[in-house]
C-alpha positions as CSV (number, residue, x, y, z in Angstrom):
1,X,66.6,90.9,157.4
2,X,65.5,94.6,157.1
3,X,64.7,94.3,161.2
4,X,68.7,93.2,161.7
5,X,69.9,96.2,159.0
6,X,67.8,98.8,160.4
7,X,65.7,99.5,157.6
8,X,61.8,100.9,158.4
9,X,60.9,101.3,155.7
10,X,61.8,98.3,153.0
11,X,59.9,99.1,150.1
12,X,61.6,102.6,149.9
13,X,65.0,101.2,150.7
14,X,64.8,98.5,148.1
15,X,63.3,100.5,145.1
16,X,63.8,104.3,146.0
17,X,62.3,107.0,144.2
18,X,63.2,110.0,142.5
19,X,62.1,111.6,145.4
20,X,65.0,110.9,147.8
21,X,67.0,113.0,145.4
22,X,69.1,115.9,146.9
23,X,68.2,119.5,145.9
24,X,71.3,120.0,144.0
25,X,71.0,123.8,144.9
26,X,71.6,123.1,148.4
27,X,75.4,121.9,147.6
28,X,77.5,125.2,149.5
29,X,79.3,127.3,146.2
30,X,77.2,125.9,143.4
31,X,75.8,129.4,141.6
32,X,79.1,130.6,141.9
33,X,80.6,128.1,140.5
34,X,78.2,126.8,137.5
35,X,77.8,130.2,136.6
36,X,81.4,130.5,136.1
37,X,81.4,127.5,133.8
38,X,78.5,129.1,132.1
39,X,80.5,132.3,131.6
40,X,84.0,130.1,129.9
41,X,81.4,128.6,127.6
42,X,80.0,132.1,126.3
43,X,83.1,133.5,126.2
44,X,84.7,130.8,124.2
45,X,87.4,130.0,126.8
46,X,89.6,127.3,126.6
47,X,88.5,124.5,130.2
48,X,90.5,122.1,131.0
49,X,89.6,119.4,133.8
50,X,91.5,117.1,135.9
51,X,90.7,114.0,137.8
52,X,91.7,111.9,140.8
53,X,93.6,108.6,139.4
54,X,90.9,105.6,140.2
55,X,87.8,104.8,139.0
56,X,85.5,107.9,140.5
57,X,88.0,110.3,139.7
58,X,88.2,108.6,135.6
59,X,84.8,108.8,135.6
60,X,83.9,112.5,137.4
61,X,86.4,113.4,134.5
62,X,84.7,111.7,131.9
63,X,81.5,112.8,133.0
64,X,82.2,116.8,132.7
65,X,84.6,116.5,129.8
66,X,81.5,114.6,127.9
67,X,79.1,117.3,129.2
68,X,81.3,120.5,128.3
69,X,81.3,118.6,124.9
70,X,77.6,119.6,124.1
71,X,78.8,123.5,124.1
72,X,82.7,123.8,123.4
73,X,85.3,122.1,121.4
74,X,87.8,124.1,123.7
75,X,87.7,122.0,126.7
76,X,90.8,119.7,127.6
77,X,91.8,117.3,130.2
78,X,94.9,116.2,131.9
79,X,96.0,113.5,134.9
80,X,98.1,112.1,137.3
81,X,99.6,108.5,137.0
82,X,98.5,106.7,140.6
83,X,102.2,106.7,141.0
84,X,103.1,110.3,141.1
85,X,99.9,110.9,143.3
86,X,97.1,113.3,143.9
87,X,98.7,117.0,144.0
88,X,98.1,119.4,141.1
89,X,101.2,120.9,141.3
90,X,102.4,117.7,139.1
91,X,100.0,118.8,136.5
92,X,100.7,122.0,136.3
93,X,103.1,122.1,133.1
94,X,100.7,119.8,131.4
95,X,97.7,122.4,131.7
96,X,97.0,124.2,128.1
97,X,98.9,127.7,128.3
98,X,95.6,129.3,127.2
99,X,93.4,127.8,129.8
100,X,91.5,130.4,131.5
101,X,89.7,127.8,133.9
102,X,91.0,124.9,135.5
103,X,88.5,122.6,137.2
104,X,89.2,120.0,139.5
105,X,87.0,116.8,140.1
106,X,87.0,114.1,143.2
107,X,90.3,116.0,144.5
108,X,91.8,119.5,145.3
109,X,89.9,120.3,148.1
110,X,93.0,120.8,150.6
111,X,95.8,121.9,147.5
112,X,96.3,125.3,148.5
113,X,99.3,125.8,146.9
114,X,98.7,124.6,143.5
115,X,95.3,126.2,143.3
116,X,97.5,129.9,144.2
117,X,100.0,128.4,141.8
118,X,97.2,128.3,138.8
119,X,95.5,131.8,140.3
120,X,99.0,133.3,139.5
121,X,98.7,132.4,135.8
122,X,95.8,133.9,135.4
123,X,94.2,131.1,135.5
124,X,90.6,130.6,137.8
125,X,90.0,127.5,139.6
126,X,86.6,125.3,140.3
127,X,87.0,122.4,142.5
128,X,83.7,119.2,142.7
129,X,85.2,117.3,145.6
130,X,84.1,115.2,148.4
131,X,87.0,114.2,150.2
132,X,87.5,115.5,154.1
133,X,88.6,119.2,154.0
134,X,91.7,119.9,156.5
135,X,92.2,123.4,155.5
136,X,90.5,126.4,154.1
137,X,91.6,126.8,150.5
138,X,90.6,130.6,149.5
139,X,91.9,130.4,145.6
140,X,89.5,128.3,144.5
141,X,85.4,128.1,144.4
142,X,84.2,124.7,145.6
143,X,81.5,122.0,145.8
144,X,82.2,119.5,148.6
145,X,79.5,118.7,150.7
146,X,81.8,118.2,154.0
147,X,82.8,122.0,153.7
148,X,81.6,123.9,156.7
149,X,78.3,125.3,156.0
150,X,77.2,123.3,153.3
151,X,73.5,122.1,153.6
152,X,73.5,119.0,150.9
153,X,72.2,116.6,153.6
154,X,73.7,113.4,151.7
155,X,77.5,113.9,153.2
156,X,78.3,110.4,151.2
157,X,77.9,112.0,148.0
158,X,81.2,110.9,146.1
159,X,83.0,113.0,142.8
160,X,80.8,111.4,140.1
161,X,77.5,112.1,141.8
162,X,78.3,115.6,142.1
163,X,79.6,116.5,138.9
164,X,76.6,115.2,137.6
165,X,74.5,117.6,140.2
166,X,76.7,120.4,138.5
167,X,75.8,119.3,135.3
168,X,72.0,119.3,136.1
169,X,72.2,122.7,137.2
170,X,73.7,123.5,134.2
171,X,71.1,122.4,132.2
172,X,69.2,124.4,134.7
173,X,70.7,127.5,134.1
174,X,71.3,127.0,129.8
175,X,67.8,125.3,129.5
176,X,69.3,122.3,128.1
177,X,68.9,118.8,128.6
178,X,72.6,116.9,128.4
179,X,72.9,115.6,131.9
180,X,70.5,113.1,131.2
181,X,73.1,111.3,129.1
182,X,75.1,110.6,132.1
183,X,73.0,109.6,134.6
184,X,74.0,105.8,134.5
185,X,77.5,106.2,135.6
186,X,77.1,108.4,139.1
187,X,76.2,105.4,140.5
188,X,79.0,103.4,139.7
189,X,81.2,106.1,141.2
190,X,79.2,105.5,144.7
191,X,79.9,102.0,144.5
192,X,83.6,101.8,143.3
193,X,84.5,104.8,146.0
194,X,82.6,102.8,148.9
195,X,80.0,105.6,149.4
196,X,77.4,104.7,152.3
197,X,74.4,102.2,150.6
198,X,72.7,102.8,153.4
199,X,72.2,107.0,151.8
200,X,68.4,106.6,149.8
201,X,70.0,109.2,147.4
202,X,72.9,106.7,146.8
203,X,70.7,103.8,146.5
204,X,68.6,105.5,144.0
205,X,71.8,106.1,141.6
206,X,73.4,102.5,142.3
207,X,69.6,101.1,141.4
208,X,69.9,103.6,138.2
209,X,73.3,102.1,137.1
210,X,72.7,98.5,137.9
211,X,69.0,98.6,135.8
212,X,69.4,101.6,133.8
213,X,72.9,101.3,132.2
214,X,73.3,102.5,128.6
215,X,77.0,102.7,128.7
216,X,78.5,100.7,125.6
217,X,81.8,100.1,127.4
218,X,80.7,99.1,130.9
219,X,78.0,96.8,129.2
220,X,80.5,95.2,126.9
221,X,83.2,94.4,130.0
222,X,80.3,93.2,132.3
223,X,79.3,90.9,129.4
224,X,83.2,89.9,128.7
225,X,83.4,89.0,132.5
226,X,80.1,86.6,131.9
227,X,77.7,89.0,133.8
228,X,74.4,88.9,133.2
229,X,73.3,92.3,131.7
230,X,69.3,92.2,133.2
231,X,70.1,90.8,136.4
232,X,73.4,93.2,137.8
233,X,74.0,93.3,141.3
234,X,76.4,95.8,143.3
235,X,78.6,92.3,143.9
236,X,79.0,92.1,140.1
237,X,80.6,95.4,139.9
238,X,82.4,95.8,143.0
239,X,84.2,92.5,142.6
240,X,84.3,91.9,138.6
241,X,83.9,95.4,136.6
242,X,85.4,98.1,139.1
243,X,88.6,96.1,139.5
244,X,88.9,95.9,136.4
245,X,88.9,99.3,135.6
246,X,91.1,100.6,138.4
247,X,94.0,98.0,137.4
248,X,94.3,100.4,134.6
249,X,95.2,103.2,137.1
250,X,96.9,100.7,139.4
251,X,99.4,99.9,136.8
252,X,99.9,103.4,135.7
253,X,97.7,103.6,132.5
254,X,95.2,106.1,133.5
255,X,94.8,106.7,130.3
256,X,93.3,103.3,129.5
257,X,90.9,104.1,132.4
258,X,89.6,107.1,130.6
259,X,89.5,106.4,127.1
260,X,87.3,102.9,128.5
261,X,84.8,105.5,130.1
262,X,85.2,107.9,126.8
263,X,83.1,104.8,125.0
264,X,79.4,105.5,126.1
265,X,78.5,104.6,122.6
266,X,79.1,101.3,120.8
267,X,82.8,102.0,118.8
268,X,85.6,99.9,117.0
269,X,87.9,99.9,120.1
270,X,85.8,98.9,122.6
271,X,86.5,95.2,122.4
272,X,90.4,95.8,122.5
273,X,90.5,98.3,125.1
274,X,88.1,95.5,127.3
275,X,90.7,92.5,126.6
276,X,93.5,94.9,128.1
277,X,91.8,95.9,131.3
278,X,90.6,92.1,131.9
279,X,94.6,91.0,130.8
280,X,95.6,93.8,133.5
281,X,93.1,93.1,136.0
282,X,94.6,89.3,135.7
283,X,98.2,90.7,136.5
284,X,96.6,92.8,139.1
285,X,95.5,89.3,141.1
286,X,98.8,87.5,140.8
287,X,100.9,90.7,141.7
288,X,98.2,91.2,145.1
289,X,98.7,87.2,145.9
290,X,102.2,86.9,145.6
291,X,102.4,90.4,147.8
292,X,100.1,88.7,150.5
293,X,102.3,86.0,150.7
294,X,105.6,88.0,150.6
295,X,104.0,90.8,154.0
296,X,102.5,88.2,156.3
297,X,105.4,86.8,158.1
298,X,106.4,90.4,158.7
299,X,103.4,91.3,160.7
300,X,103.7,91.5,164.0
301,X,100.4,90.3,165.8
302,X,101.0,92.5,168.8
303,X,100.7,95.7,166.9
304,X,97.2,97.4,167.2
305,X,97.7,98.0,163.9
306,X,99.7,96.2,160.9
307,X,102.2,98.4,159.7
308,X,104.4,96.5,156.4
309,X,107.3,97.9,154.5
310,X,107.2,97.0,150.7
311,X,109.4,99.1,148.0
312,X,108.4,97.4,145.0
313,X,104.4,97.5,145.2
314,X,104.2,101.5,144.7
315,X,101.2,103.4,144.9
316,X,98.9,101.5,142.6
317,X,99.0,98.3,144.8
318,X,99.4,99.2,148.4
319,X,95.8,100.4,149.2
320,X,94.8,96.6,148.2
321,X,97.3,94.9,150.1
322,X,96.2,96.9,153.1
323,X,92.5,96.1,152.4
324,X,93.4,92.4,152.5
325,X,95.9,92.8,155.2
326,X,93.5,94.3,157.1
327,X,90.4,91.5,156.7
328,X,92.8,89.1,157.7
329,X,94.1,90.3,160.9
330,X,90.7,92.6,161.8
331,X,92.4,95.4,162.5
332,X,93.8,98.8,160.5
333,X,96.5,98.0,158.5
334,X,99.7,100.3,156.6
335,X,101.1,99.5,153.7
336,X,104.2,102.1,153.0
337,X,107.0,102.4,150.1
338,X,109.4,104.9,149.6
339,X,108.1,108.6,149.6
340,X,108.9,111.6,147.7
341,X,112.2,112.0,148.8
342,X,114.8,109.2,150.1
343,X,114.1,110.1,154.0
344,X,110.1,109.9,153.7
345,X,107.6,107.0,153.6
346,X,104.7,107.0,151.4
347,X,101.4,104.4,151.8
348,X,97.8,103.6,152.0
349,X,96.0,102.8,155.2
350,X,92.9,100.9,155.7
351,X,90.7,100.8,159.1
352,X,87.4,99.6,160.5
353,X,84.0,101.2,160.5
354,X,84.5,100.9,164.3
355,X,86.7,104.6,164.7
356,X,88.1,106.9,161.7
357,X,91.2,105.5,160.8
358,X,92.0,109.1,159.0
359,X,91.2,111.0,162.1
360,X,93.9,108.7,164.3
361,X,96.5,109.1,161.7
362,X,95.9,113.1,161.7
363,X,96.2,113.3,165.2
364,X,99.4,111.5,164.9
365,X,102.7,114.1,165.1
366,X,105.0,112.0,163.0
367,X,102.2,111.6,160.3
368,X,103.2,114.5,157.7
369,X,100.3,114.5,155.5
370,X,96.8,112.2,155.6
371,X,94.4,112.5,153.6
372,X,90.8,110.0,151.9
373,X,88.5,108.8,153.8
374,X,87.8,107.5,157.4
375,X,88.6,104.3,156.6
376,X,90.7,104.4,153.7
377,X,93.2,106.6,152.7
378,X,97.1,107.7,152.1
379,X,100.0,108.9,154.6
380,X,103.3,110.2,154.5
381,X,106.2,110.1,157.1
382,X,110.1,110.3,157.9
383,X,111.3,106.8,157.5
384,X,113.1,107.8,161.4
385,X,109.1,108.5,162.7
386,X,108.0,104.4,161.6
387,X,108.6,103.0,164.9
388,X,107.3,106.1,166.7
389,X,104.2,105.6,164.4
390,X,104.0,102.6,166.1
391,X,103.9,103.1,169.1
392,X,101.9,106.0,169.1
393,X,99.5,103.7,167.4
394,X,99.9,101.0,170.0
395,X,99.3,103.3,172.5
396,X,95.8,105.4,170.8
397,X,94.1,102.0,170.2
398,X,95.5,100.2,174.1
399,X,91.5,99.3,174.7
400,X,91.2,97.9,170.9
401,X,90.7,94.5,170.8
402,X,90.7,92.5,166.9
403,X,87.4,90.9,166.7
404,X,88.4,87.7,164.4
405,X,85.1,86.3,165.0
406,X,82.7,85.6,162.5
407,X,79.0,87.3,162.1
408,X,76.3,86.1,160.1
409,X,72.3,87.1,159.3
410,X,70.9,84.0,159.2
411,X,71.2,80.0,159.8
412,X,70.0,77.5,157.4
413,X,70.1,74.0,156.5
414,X,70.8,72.6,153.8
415,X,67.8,71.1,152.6
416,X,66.5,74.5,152.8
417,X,68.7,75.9,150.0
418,X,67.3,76.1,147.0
419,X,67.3,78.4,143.6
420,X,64.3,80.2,144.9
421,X,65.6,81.1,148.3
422,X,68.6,82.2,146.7
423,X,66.9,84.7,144.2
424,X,65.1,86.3,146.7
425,X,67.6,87.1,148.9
426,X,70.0,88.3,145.7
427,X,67.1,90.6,145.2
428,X,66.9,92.3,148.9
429,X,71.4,92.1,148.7
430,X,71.3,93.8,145.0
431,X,72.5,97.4,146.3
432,X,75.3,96.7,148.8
433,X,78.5,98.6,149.7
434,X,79.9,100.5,152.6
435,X,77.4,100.4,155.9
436,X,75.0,97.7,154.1
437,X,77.3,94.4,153.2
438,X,76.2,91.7,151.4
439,X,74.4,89.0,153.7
440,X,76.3,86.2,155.2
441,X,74.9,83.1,156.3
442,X,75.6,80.2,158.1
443,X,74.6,77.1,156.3
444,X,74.4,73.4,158.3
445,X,74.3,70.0,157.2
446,X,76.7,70.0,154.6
447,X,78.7,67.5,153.3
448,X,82.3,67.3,151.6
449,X,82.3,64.9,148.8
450,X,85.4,66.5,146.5
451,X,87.9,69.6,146.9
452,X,89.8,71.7,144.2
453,X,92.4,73.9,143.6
454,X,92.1,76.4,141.5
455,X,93.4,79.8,140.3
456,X,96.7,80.6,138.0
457,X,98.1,81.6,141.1
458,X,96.1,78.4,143.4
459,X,94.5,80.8,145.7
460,X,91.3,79.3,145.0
461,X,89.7,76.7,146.5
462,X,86.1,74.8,145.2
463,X,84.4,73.0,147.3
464,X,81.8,69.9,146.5
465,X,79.1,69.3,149.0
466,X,75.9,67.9,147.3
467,X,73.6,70.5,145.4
468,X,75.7,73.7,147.0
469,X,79.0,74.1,145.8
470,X,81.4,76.4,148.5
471,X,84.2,78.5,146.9
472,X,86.5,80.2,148.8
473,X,88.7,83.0,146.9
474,X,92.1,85.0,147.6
475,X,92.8,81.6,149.9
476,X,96.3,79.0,149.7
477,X,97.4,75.8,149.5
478,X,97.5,75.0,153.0
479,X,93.4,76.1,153.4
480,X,93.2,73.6,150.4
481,X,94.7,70.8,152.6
482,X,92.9,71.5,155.5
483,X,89.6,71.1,154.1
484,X,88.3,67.5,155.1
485,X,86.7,65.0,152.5
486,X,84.0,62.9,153.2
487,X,82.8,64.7,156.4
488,X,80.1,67.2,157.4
489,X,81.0,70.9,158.1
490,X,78.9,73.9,158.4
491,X,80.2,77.0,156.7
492,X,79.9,81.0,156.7
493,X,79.6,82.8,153.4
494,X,77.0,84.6,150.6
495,X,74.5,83.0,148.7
496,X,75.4,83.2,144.6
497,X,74.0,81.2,141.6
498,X,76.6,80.7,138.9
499,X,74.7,80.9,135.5
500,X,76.6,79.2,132.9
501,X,75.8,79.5,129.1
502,X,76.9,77.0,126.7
503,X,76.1,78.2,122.7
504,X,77.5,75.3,120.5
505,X,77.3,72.8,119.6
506,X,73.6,73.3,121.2
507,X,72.5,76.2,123.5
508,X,72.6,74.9,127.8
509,X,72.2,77.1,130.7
510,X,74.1,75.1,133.5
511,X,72.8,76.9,137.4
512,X,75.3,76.4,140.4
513,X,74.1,77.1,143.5
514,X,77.5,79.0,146.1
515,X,78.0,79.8,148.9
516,X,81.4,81.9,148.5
517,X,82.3,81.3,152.2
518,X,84.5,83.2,154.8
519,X,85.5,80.0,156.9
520,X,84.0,76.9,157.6
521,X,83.9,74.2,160.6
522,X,84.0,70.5,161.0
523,X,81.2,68.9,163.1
524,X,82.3,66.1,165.3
């Protein structure tokens, strides 16, 4: 398995060291900018801090607000609702009248003209991004690795990891020791921003988070979500705990988001504010199923890319549709609602590792802004440019062909699965993400005894065959009524045991072995 994913060196790349840490002092800007932290602390000015609206951004907030914390009462935070998007310029009449320095986390990089807007007021500006830079911003200092010139060799750093960096060189610089405190949650900002796991620095802060983690919140909504707290895997987050947070942010509530993170120590309100992200996180689902269903029969399968038109999803929800339009057709996908005025389009896009998705849109002339990630990100055009869009699109990606077929790491028969097998490769899969998935494997020999549907919104479909039990998730009715009982299939998917705890009226730990499959085929 390390032979197929490249890895030389398995020992370091499944238990990295501290060593693989990044000098911090190599990040472009940071002595200016700590020591102009340092400076608003001695001088007793009033900081205030905003954040990108999703879970990095929440947490690269929380992270420097709680830092600042340890030396000044005077420091204040403020945010944007997903809805009304990323600028500052939003924020502006929100910021403290008395703040003397503004700092921006996981975002800013390219707002020129709310940065001047602050600088005008008297007000200095620090930015800890790590988003792509498009254009030089000269009223602000800033941390981003992908600035020109910057020698921080771990270019998939996300906002989380590099606010703590800042902090550590704070402590550097003040001889303190508050980072520390903090160091479970950069991780979790790698993960829930899709930052490279194949980056040792990265892997050493997921490992940190997933063995390390301290955080009274996180640990009590892992726990609500029937997680087991000594054994967490990337998979448990990505698909349980992150969601859950970022419908907080998705339906507007960003607040919710932060004051969740605010509770790194056990508190009253932690158990409320857990049952509100899970009840959200449930909405979230059937709002993202009923959407699937609504955009499909408007795609057209001869576009290069999938380009939908839904008003009544708004920001919150569009970069998920596209993620899941996108998987199913294999190819980029556009998800748009109205923009910021009544002639514009505004939407997320999501591409393939295969070609930047970001750069394509940029190099597009009807495209008036871009901005994220290669292959994730938002866009904004003239509702008269969409089928221009298109065809431009069509035209950029002629040679691309959709690849629906199915890849997997190994082949095994059933009689070969067993709780063992399974453990050890959870174990090698525990740190997955962006450019190192979790395993898939193709599994023979099976046998359908029963099928059910399941789900509030029946998108789910469980699967009997003998000692493995198949789910497949986000699905419909008609996958449900193709499946064939009594026959033998072979099947694509990951390898899971479901661990399920029973505590009255006598304690019983019932195992399940999965195999949460893409697609399976009949033999014949």
């Amino acid at each position: 398995m390390a032979k197929i994913n490249g890895i030389e060196d398995i020992d370091q790349f499944l238990n990295p060291l501290s060593n693989v840490i990044c000098d911090s002092y190599l990040l472009k800007n940071i002595d200016p900018l700590v020591t102009r932290i340092i400076l608003a602390i001695h001088n007793h000015e009033t900081i205030t801090i905003s954040g990108d609206p999703d879970f990095d951004g929440a947490t690269s907030l929380v992270e420097l607000y709680k830092y600042l914390k340890n030396f000044t009462d005077d420091v204040h935070y403020v945010c944007n609702e997903r809805s009304e998007g990323h600028s500052i310029n939003n924020l502006i009449d929100q910021i403290p009248k008395r703040t003397k320095l503004f700092i921006a986390v996981d975002s800013s990089s390219n707002d020129t003209e709310s940065m001047k807007a602050l600088v005008d007021k008297g007000i200095d500006c620090l930015i800890i991004d790590h988003h792509t830079i498009t254009n030089d911003n000269p009223y602000a200092i800033i941390v981003n690795p992908q600035q020109e010139g910057c020698k921080y060799p771990n270019k998939n750093a996300c906002g989380g990891l590099l606010v703590f960096k800042v902090c550590e060189v704070i402590d550097d610089y003040m001889n303190t020791h508050y980072a520390h405190q903090l160091s479970d949650l950069p991780g979790f900002s790698l993960m829930a921003d899709m930052m490279s796991m194949m980056e040792l620095e990265n892997r050493y802060f997921a490992k940190l988070s997933l063995k390390g983690l301290r955080h009274a919140g996180l640990k009590a909504l892992f726990s609500a979500m029937n997680f087991d707290l000594s054994n967490l895997s990337a998979t448990d987050f990505l698909y349980g705990v992150s969601p859950a947070v970022t419908a907080a942010t998705r339906a507007d509530n960003i607040q919710l988001a932060i004051d969740f993170l605010m509770c790194d120590e056990e508190s009253p309100e932690i158990k409320t504010i857990v049952k509100e992200l899970i009840k959200l996180n449930e909405n979230r689902k059937v709002v993202q199923a009923e959407a699937l269903v609504r955009l499909k029969p408007l795609v057209n399968v001869n576009d290069k890319v999938v380009i939908v038109i839904d008003h009544t999803l708004g920001k919150g929800m569009n970069g998920l549709v596209a993620q899941e339009l996108c998987r199913t057709y294999s190819r980029p996908a556009i998800v748009l609602g109205n923009g910021d005025s009544e002639d514009t389009y505004a939407g997320s896009f999501r591409g393939l590792e295969d070609f930047s998705m970001l750069d394509m849109l940029g190099d597009c002339n009807n495209v008036i802004h871009t901005g994220g990630h290669d292959g994730a990100g938002g866009l904004q055009l003239l509702k008269k440019d969409i089928e221009v869009l298109r065809q431009e699109l069509n035209e950029k990606l002629q040679d691309f062909v959709a690849d629906n077929s199915l890849y997997y790491d190994l082949e095994f028969d059933i009689n070969q699965i067993n709780e063992n097998l399974i453990n050890y490769l959870s174990e090698f899969y525990r740190i997955t993400g962006n450019k190192f998935k979790q395993g898939r494997f193709l599994i023979k020999g099976l046998f359908v005894s029963d099928k059910k549907l399941m789900g509030q919104s029946n998108n789910t479909v469980k699967i009997d065959c003998d000692k493995l039990q198949l789910m497949k998730f986000k699905t419909d009715v008609n996958y449900y009524k193709s499946v064939p009982v009594f026959s033998e299939i072979e099947a694509i998917g990951t390898l899971n045991i479901n661990v399920w705890k029973v505590y009255r009226p006598k304690f019983k730990v019932t195992k399940t072995l999965q195999l949460f499959i893409e697609d399976y085929r009949e033999n014949k």
